[in-house]
Wavefront OBJ file of the C-alpha trace (Angstrom):
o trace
v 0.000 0.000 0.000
v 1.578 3.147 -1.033
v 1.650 5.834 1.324
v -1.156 8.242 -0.749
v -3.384 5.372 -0.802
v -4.335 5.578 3.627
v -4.820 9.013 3.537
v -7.284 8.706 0.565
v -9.281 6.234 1.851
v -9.753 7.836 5.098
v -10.567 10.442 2.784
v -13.417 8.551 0.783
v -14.356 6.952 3.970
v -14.837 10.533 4.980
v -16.791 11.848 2.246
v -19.098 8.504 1.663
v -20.238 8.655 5.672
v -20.218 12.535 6.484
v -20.188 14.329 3.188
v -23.791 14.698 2.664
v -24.588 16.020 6.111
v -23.568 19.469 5.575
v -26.604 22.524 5.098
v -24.768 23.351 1.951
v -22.630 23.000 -0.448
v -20.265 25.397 0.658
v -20.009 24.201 4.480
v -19.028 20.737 2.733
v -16.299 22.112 0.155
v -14.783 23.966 3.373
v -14.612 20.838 5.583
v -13.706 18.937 2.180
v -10.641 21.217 1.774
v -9.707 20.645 5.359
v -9.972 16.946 5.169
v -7.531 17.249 2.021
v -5.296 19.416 3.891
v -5.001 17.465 6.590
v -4.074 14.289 4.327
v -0.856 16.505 3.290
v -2.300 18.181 0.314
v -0.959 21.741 0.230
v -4.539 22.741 -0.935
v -4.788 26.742 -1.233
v -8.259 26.739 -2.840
v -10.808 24.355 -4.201
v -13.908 25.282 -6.007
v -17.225 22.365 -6.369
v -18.689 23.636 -9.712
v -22.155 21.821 -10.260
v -24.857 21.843 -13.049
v -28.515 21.710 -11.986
v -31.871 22.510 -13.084
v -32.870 26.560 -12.868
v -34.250 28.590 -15.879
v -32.329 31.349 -14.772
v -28.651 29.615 -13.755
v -27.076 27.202 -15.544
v -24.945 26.006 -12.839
v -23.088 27.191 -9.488
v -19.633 26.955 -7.565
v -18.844 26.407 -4.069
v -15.111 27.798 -3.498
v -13.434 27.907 -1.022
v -10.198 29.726 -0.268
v -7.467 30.034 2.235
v -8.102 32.605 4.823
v -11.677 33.642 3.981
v -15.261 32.085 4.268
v -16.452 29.150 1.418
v -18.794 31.241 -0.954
v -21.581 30.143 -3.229
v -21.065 31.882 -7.135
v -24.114 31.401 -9.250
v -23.710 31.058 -12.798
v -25.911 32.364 -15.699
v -26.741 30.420 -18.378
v -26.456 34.012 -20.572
v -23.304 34.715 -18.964
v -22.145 30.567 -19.591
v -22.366 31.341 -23.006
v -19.804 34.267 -23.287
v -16.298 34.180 -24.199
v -14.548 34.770 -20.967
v -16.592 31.363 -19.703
v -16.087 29.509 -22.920
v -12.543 29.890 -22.839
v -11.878 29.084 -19.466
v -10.092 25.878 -17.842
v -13.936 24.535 -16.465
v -15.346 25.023 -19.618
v -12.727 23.273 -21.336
v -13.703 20.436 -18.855
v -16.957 20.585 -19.221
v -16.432 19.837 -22.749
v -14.302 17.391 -23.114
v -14.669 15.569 -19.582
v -10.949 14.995 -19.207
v -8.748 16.543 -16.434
v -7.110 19.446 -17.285
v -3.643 20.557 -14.952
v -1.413 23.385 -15.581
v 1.568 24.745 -13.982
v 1.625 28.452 -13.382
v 5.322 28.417 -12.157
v 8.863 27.686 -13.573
v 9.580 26.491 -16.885
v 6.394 24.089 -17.281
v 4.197 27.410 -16.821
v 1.621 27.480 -19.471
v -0.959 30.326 -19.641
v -3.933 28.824 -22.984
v -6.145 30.570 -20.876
v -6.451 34.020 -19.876
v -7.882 33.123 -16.102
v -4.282 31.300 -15.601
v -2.422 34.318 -15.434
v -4.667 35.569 -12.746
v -4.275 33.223 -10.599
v -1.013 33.318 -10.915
v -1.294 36.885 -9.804
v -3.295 35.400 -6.666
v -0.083 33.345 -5.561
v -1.089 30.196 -6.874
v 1.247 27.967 -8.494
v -0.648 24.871 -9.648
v -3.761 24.422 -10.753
v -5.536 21.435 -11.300
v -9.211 20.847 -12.961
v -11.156 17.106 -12.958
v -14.606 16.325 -14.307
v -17.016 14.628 -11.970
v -19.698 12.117 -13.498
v -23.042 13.116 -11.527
v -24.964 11.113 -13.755
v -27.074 12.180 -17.194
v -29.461 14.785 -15.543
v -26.989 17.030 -13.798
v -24.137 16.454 -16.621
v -21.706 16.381 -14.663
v -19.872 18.521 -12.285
v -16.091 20.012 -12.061
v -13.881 20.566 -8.968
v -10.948 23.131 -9.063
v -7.852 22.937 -7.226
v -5.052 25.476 -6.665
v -1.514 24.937 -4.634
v 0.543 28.195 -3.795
v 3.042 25.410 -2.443
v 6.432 26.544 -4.282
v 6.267 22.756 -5.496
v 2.814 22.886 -6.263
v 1.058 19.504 -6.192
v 3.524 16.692 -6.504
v 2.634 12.966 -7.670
v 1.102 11.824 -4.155
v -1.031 14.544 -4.121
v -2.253 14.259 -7.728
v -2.463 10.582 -6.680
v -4.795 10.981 -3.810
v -7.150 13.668 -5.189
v -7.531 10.824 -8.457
v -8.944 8.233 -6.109
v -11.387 10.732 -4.295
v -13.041 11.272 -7.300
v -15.783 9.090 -7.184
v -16.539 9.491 -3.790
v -16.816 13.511 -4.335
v -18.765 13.053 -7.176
v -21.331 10.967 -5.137
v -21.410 13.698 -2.942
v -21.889 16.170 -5.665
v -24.316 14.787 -7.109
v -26.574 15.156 -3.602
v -25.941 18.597 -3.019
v -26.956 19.483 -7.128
v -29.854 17.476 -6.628
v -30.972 19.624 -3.754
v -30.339 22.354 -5.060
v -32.244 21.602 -8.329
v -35.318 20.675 -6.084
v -35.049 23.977 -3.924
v -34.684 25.990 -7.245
v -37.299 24.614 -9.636
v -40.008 24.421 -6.700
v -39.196 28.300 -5.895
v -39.758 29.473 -9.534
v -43.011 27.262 -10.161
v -44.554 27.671 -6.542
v -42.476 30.553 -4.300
v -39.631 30.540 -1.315
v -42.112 30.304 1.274
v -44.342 27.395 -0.016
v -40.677 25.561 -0.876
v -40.052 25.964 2.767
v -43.184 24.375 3.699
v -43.256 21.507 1.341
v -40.046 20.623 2.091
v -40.576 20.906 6.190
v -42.845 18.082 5.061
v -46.442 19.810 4.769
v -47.319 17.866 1.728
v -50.660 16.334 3.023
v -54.183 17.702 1.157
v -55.270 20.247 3.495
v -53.132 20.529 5.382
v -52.735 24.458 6.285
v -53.141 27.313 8.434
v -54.840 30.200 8.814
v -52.810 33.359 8.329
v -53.603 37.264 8.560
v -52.746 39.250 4.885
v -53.210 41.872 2.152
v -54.395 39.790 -0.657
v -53.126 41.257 -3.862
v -54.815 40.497 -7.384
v -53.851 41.671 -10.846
v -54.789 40.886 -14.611
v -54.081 42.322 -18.033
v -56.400 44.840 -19.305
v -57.744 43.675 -22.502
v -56.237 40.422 -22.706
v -58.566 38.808 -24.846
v -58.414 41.337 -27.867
v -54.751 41.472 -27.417
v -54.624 37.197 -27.403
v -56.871 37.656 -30.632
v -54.638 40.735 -32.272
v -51.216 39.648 -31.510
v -49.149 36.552 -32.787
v -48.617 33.788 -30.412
v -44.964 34.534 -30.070
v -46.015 38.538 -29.625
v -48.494 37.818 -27.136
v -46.119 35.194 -25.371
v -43.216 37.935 -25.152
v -45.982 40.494 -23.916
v -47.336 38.399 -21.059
v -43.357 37.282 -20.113
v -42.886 41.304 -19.823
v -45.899 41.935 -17.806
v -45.641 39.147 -15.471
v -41.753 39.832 -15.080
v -42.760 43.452 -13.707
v -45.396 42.144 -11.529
v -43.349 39.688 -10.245
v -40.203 42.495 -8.754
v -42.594 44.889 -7.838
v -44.450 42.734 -5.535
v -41.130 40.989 -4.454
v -39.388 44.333 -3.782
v -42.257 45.588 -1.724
v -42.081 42.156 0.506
v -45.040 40.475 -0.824
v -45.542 36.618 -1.948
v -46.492 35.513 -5.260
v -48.788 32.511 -5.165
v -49.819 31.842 -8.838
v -50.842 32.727 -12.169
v -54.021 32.539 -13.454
v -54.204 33.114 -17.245
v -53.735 36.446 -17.656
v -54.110 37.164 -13.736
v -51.521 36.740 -10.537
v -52.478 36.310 -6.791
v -49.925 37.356 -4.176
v -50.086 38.225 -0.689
v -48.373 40.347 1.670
v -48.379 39.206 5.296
v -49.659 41.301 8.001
v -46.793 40.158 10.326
v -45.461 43.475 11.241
v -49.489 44.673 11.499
v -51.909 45.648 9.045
v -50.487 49.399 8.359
v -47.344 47.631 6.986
v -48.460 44.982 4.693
v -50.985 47.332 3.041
v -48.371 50.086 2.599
v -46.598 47.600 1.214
v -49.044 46.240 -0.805
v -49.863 49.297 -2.401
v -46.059 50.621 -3.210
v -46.293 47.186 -5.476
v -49.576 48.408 -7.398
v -48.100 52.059 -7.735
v -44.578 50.340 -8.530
v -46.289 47.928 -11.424
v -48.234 50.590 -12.677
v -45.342 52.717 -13.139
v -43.144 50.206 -14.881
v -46.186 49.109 -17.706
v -46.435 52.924 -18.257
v -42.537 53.339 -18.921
v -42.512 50.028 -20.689
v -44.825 51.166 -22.911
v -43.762 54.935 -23.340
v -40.696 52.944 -24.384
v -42.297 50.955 -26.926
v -45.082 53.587 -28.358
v -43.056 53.739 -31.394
v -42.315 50.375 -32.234
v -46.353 49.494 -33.131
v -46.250 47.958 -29.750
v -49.732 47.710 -27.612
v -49.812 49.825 -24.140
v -49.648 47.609 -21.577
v -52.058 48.441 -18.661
v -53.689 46.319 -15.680
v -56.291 46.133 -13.076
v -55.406 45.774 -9.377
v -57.230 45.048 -6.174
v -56.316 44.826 -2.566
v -58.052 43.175 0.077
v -57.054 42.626 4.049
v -58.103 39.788 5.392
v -57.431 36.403 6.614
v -56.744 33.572 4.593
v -56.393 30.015 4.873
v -52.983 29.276 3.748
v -51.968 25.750 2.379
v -52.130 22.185 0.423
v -55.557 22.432 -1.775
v -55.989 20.015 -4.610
v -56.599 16.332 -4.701
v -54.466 13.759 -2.946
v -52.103 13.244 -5.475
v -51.971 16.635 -7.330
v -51.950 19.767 -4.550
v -51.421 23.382 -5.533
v -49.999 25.205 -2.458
v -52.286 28.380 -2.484
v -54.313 30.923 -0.465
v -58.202 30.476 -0.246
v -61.203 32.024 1.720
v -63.703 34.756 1.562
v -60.898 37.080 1.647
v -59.603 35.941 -1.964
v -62.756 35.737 -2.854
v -63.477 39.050 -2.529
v -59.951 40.586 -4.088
v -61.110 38.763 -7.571
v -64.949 40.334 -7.649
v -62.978 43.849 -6.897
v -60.479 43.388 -9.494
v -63.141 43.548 -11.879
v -64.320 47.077 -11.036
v -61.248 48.450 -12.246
v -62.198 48.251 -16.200
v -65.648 49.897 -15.395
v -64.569 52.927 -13.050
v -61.137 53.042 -15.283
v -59.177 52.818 -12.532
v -55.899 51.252 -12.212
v -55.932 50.488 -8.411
v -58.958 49.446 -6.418
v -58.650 49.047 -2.488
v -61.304 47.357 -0.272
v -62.215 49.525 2.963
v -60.600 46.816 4.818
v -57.163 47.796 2.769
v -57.815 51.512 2.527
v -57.949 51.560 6.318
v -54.998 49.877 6.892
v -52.843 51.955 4.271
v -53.666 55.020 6.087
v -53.200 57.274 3.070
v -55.699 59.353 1.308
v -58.152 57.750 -0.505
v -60.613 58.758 -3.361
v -63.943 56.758 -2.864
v -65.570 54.795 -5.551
v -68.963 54.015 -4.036
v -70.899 50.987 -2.599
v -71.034 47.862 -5.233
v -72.494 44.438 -4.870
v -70.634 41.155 -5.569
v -71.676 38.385 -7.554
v -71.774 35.385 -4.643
v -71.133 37.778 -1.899
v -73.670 39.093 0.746
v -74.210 43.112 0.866
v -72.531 45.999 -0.656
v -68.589 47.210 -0.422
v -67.147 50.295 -0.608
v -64.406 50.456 -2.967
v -61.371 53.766 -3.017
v -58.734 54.252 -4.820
v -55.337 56.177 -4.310
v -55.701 59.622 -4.593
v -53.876 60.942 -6.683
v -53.936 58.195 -9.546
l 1 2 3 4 5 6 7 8 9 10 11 12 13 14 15 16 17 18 19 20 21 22 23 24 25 26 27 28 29 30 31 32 33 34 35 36 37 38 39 40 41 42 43 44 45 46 47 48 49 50 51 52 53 54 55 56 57 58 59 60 61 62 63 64 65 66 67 68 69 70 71 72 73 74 75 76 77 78 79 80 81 82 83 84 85 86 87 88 89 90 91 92 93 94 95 96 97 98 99 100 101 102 103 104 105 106 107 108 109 110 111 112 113 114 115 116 117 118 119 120 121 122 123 124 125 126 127 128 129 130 131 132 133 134 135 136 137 138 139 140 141 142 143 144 145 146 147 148 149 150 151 152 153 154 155 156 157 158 159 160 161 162 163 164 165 166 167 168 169 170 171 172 173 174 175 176 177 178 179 180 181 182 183 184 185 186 187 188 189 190 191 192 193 194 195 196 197 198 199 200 201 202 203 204 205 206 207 208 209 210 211 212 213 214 215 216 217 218 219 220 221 222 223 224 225 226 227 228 229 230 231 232 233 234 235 236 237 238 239 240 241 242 243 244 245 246 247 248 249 250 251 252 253 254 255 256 257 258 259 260 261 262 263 264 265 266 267 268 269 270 271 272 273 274 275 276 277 278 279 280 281 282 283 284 285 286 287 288 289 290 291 292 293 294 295 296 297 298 299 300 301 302 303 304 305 306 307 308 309 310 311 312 313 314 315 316 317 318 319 320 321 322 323 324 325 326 327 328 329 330 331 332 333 334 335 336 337 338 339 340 341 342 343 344 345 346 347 348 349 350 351 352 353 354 355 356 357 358 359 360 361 362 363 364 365 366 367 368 369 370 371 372 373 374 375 376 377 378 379 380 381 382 383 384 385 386 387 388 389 390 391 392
């Protein structure tokens, strides 16, 4: 038995037993690096790149670096595509799936790519890329290593990190997986419902009651535009919409629950009281309404329809949880409450108003109101008065 081959096992002992534990990624590469360290690796950073499933990031690294805290860099898939990442010692890996070592020191120094020379410039003075199979999903992963060791990495070490290949890519391969589960279920059903779900309330009705401005929105004219417009125009036009909805009730501190055709439902939580969540609630509407009207002020000239929508607030409470059958559960917000916020969205077209508050909401916002009158609801009992912002 050579003398690499004890420290790696203890190694891949290591990594098969404890390596999954860790909260994240980044706590593991840290304690990773340590391990690797301590096995006589003169280790001055190592990165875990992983690919995973996001519509917005194509993949993400967990480095970790002498001297400072393991950190979590999330990759576009735009910015994946440019030249700095194409021509870079990962991507190179990525490609071909073969290691990849250079020396950035002495008379084997070779700098083919541009990133080399700067971590040169950081003190390293080896550097040494291998591909990791995560299986066909992920595509596989990379880890980076870098020795400022005048030596750099000699044959032992090179020898060791070979044989804990396997073992880290096993342990890659959880930590993409999670991370492809926590991403895609916050982009189809929101951060807090992920947190829920995957506390383990995943049982048909199971909820609870919670205290919130219930926000609703739709497109204004969305059925002659759907009939006007190509498929690709009208697709674009909804994406740009829903994309300005979607910041200006996330800036503001509000939830987005779902889409409905052409309509979202959010909420914003009354945790902090009713004042705040209604302020808040309305800084989204006046927010959204401000960024159609620039969007298109910015478009008038390019034939391209004004984009305009209805919104209603509501304050009430709402049953908050798994509705749905068994099997197939939409994690959602229902009760009078919601109810209501729908039938008032629908006086916006007729008064021509933007923004339409509940006297529940108004209240609560404590800022000057214009009232709209008394209407009745389909489905609901009596009259409501209806305001909106003055000012708008």
């Amino acid at each position: 038995m050579s003398a690499a081959a004890t420290p790696a096992s203890a190694i891949t002992k290591w990594l098969l037993t404890e390596g999954g534990r860790f909260e994240s990624s980044t706590a593991f590469v840290e304690k990773a690096a340590e391990r690797l360290i301590e096995g006589g690796v003169p280790l001055f950073r190592m990165g875990l790149t992983m690919t995973h499933l996001h519509p917005v990031y194509r993949a993400s690294t967990s480095e970790w670096v002498r001297g400072t805290p393991a950190r979590d860099i999330a990759r576009r898939r735009d910015l994946m595509g440019s030249r700095v990442f194409s021509h870079s010692p990962i991507a190179q890996v990525m490609r071909t799936r073969e290691p990849l070592r250079r020396r950035l020191v002495g008379p084997e120094a070779e700098f083919d790519f541009p990133v080399l020379e700067e971590l040169r410039d950081k003190g390293l003075t080896d550097y040494y890329v291998m591909p990791l199979d995560m299986g066909p999903r992920l595509q596989g992963g990379i880890v980076t290593y870098g020795s400022d060791h005048p030596d750099g990495f000699q044959p032992d070490h090179l020898k060791l990190l070979d044989a804990t290949v396997p073992a880290l890519a096993a342990i890659g391969q959880i930590y993409a997986s999670r991370r492809s589960i926590e991403g895609l279920m916050n982009t189809y059903v929101g951060a807090e419902p992920t947190r829920r779900i995957l506390n383990g309330e995943v049982v048909q009705g199971v909820g609870h009651t919670v205290r919130a401005v219930v926000w609703w929105c739709d497109l204004r004219n969305f059925t002659s535009l759907s009939e006007s417009l190509a498929r690709d125009e009208m697709l674009g036009l909804l994406n740009t919409y829903f994309s300005a909805a979607v910041e200006s009730v996330t800036e503001a501190g509000g939830e987005v629950l779902k889409f409905m055709g052409d309509a979202i439902l959010a909420i914003f939580r009354c945790e902090n009281g009713d004042g705040d969540a209604a302020t808040r609630a309305l800084t989204a509407s006046r927010s959204l309404v401000a960024k159609l009207a620039a969007i298109s002020g910015e478009r008038a000239g390019a034939n391209y329809p004004e984009i305009r929508c209805g919104i209603a607030v509501h304050l009430g409470p709402v049953m908050y949880g798994n509705i749905g059958a068994p099997e197939r559960l939409d994690f959602t917000v229902i009760g009078p409450a919601v109810n209501l916020v729908s039938r008032l969205a629908q006086l916006c077209k007729p008064l021509g108003e933007q923004i339409v508050l509940s006297a529940e909401a108004a209240k609560a916002a404590a800022t000057e109101m214009r009232p709209l009158g008394r209407h009745s609801f389909k489905g609901i009992a009596g009259e409501r008065e209806a305001f909106a912002p003055a000012g708008t």
